[in-house]
C-alpha positions as a Markdown table, in Angstrom:
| # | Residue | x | y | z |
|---|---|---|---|---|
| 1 | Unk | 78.5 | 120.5 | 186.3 |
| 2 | Unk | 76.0 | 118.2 | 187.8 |
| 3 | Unk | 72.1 | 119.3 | 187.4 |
| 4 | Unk | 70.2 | 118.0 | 190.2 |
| 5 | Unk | 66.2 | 117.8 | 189.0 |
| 6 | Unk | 64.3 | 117.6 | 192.7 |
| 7 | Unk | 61.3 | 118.1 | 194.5 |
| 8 | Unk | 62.6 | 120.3 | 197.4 |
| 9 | Unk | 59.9 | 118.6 | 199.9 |
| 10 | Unk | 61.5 | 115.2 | 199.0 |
| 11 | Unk | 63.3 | 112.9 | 201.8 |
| 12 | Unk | 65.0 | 111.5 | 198.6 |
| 13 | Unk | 66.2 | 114.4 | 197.2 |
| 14 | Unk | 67.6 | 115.3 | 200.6 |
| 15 | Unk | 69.8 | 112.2 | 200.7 |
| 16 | Unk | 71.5 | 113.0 | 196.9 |
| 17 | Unk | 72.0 | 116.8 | 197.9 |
| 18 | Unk | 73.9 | 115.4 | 201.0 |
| 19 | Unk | 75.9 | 113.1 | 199.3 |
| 20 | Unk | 76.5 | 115.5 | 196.7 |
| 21 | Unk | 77.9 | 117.9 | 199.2 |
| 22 | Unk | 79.8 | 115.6 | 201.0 |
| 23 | Unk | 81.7 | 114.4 | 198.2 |
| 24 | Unk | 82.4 | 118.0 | 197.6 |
| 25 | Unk | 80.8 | 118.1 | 194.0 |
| 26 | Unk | 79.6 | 121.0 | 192.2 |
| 27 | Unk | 75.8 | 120.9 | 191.2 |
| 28 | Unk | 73.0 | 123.0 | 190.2 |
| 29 | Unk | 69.1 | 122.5 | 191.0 |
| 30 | Unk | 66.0 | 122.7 | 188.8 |
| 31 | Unk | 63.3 | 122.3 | 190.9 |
| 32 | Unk | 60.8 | 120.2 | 189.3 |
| 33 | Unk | 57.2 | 121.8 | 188.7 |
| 34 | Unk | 55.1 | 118.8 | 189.5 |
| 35 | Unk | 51.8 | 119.6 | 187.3 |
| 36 | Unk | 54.5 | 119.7 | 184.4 |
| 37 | Unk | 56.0 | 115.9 | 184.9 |
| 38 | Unk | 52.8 | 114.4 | 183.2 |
| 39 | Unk | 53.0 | 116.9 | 180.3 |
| 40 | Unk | 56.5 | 115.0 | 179.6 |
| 41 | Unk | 58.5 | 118.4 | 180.7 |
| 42 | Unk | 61.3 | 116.0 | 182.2 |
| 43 | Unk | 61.3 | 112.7 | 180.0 |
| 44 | Unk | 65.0 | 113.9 | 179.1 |
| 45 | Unk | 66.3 | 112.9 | 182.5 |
| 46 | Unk | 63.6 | 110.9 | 184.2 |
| 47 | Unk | 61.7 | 108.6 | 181.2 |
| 48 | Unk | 59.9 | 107.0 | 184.6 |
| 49 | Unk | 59.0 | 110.3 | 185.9 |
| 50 | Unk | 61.0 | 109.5 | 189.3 |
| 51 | Unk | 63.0 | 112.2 | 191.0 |
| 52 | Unk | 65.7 | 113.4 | 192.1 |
| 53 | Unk | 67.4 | 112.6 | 189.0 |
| 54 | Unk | 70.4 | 114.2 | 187.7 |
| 55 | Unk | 72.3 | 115.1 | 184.3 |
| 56 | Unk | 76.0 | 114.3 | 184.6 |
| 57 | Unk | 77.6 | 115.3 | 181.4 |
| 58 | Unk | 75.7 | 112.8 | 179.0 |
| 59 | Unk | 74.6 | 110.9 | 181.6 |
| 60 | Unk | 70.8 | 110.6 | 183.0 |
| 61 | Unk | 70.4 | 108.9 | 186.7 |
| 62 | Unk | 66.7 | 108.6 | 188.1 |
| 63 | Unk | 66.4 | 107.0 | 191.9 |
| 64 | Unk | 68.3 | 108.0 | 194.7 |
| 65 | Unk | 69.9 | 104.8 | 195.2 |
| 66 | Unk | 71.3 | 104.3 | 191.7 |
| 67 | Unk | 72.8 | 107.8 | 192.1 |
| 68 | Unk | 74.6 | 107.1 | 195.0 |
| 69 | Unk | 76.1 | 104.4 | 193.8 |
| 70 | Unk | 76.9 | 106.6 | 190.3 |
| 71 | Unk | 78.4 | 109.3 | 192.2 |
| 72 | Unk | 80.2 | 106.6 | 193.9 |
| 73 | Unk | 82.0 | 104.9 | 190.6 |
| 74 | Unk | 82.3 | 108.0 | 188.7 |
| 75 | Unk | 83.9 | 110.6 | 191.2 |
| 76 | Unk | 86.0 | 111.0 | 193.2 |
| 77 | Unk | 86.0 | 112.6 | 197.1 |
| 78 | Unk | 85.5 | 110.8 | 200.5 |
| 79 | Unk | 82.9 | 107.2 | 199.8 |
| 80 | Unk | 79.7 | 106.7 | 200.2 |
| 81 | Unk | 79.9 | 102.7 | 200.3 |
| 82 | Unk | 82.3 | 101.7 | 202.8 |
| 83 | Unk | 85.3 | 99.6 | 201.7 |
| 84 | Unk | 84.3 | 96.4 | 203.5 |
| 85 | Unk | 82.2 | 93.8 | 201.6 |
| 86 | Unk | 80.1 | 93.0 | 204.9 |
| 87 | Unk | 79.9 | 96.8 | 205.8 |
| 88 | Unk | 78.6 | 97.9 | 202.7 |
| 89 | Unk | 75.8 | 95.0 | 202.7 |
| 90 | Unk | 74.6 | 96.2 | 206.1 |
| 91 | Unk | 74.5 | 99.7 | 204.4 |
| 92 | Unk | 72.2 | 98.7 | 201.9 |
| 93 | Unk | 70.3 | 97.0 | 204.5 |
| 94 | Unk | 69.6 | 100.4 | 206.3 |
| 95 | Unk | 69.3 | 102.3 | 203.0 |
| 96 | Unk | 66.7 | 100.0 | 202.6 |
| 97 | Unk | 64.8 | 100.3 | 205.5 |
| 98 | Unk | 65.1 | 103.9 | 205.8 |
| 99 | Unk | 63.5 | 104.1 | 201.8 |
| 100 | Unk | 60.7 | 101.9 | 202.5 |
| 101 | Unk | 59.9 | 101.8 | 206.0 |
| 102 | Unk | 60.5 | 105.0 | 207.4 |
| 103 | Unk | 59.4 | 106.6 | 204.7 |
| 104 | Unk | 55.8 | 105.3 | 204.8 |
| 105 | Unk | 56.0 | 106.6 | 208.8 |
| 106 | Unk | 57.3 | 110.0 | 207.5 |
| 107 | Unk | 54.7 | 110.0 | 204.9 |
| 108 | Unk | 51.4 | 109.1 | 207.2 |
| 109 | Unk | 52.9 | 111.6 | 210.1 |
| 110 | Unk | 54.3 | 114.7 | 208.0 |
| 111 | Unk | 50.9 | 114.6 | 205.4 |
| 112 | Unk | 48.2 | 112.6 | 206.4 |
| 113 | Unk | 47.7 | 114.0 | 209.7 |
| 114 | Unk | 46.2 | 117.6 | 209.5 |
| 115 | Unk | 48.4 | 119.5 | 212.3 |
| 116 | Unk | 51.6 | 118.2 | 210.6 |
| 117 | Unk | 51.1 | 119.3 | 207.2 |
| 118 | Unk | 50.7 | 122.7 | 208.2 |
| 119 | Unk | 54.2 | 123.2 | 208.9 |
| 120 | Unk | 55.3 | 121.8 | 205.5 |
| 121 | Unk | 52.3 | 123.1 | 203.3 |
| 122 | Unk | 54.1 | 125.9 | 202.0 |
| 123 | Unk | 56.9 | 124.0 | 200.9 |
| 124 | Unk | 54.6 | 122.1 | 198.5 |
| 125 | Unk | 52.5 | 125.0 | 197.4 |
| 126 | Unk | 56.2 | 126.4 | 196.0 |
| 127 | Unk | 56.0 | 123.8 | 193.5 |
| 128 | Unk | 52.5 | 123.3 | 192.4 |
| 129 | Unk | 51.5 | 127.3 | 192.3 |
| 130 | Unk | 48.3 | 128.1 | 191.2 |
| 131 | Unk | 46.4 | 125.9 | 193.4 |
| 132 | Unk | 44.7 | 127.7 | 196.7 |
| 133 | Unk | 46.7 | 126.5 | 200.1 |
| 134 | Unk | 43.0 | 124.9 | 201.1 |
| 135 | Unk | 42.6 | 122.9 | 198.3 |
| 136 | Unk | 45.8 | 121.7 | 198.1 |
| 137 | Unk | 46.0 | 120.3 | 201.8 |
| 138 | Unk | 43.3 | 118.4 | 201.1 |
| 139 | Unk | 44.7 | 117.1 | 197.8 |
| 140 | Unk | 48.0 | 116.5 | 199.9 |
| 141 | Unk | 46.0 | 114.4 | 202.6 |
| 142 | Unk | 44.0 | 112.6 | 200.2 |
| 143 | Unk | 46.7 | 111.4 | 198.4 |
| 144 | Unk | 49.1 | 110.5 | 201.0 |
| 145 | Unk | 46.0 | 108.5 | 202.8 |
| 146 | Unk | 45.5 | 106.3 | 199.5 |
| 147 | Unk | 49.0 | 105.4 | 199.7 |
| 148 | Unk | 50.0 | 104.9 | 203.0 |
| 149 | Unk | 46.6 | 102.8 | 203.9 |
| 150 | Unk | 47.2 | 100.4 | 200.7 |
| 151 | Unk | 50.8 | 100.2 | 202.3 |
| 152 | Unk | 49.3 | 99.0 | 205.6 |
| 153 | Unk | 50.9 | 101.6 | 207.9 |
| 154 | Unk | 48.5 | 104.6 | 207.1 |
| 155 | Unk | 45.7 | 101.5 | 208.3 |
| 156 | Unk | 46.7 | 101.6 | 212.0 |
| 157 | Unk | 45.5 | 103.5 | 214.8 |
| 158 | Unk | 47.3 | 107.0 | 215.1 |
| 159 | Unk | 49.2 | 105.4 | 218.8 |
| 160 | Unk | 50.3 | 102.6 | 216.8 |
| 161 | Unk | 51.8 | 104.9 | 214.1 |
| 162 | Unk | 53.9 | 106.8 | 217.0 |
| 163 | Unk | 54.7 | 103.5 | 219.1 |
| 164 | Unk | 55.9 | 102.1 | 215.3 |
| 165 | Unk | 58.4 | 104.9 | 215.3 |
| 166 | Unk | 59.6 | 105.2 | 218.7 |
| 167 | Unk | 60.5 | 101.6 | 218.4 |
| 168 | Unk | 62.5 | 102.5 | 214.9 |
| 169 | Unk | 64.0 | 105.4 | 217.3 |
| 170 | Unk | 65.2 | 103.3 | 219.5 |
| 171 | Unk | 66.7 | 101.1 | 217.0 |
| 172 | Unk | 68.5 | 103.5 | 215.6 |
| 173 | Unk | 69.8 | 104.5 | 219.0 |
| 174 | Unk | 70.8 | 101.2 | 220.0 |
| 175 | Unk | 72.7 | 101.4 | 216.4 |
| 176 | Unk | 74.5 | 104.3 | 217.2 |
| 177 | Unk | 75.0 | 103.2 | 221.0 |
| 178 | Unk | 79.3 | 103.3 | 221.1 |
| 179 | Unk | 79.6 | 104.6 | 217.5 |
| 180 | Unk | 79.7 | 107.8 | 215.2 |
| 181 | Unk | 78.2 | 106.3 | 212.1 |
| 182 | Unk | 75.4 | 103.5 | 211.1 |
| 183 | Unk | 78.0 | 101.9 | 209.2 |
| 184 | Unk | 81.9 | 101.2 | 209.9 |
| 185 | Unk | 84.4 | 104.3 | 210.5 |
| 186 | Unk | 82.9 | 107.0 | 208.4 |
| 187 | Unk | 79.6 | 108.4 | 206.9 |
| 188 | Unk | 77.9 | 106.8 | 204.6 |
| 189 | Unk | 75.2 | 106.1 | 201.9 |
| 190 | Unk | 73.2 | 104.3 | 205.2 |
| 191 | Unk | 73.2 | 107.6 | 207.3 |
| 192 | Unk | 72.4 | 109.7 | 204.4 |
| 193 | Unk | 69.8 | 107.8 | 203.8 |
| 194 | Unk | 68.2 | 107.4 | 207.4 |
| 195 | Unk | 68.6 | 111.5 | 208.1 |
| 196 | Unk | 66.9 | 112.5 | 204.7 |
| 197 | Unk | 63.7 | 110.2 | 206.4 |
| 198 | Unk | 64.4 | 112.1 | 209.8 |
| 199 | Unk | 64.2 | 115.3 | 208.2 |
| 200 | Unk | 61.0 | 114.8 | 206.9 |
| 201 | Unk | 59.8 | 113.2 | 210.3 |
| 202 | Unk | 60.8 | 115.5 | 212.0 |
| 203 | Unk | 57.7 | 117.6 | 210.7 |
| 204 | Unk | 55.9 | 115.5 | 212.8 |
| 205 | Unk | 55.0 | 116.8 | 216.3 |
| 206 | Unk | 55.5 | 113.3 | 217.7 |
| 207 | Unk | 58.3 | 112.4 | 216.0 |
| 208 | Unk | 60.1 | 115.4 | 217.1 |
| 209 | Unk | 58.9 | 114.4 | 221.0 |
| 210 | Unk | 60.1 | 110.8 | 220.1 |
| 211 | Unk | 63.5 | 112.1 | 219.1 |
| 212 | Unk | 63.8 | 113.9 | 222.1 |
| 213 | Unk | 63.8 | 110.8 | 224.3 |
| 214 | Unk | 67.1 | 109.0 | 222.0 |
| 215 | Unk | 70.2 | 109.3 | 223.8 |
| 216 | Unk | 72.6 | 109.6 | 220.5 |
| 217 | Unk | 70.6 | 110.1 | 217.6 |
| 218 | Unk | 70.9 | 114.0 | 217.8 |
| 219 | Unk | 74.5 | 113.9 | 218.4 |
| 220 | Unk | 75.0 | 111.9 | 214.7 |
| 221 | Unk | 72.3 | 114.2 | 213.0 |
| 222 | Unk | 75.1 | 117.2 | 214.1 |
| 223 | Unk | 77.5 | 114.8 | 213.1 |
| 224 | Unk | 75.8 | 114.5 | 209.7 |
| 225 | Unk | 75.2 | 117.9 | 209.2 |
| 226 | Unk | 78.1 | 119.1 | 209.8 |
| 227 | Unk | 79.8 | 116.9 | 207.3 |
| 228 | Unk | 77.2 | 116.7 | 204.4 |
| 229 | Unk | 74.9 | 119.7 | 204.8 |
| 230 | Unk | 71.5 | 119.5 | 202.9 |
């Protein structure tokens, strides 16, 4: 049995729990109590102090991307990486800009802006209990500020920020314009990837209007569900 160690609010975590289920493999979660990571609580699976990670028999894997690819070569049930060499490159490609571009958009629009975080305060009081719901927001939107403005994209104007990701929208849809997947024939690892950032965005008033306006982008999120349910 696989143990999945996750933070529940994580756009990461989302994307293993997918793939998990859409390879049809058993697993078990521990949610991660995050005021317990720097006491060492988790060093046994995550020495880094990353998440999701996951025990697999004797085997510790920290970072989403390494645990696709370990689910990949160590299980079996429908791929993640498609067959073809050029296929699979463009998939890491789109992995990639969903786990460092998007995510800095999720990350401004979902906590650094007041009227998001609302809707996904609770999820993060759930893991860090103790700590009074106005306190914590503003520990949240601190935080998440210091990041995403050292990044550069919590640095723009708030417009820019929502004309950044309708422009990523319509990428995606221009991706998806004559197809069912990012990738080749078949789901994979890329539109795991790209939904676990949509899930997270779409927290975000804006993003959620921005969405609205794709022509195909909600079609391949039922698509996606309905294959490899979160």
């Amino acid at each position: 049995m696989i143990t999945l160690y996750q933070f529940s609010t994580s756009p990461f975590t989302e994307k293993v729990r997918r793939a998990l289920n859409y390879k049809r493999l058993p697993f078990e979660v521990n949610e991660v109590v995050r005021a317990r990571v720097a006491e060492g609580d988790y060093e046994h699976v995550s020495p880094t102090g990353k998440f999701p990670a996951i025990q697999d028999g004797d085997q510790v894997v920290w970072d989403s991307t390494d645990i696709i690819h370990h689910l990949e070569e160590a299980h079996d049930g429908p791929a993640l990486v498609p067959p073809a060499a050029r296929d699979a490159a463009l998939a890491h490609a789109i992995e990639e800009w969903a786990d460092e571009s998007l995510y800095f958009y999720e990350m401004t629009m979902r906590l650094a802006w007041e009227h998001n975080l609302d809707a996904a305060l609770d999820e993060f009081a759930a893991s860090l209990p103790g700590i009074p719901k106005p306190k914590l927001k503003t520990m949240i939107m601190q935080a998440t500020s210091q990041l995403t403005e050292a990044q550069g994209v919590g640095r723009k104007p708030r417009s820019q920020v929502v004309a950044d990701v309708e422009r990523h929208f319509r990428a995606l849809d221009g991706l998806l314009d004559g197809r069912s997947w990012l990738v080749g024939e078949a789901l994979s690892f890329a539109d795991l990837a790209v939904m676990g950032q949509l899930s997270a965005l779409r927290y975000a008033q804006e993003a959620r209007a921005a969405l609205g306006r794709t022509r195909h982008v909600m079609d391949w999120i039922e698509r996606v569900e309905a294959l490899a349910p979160k």
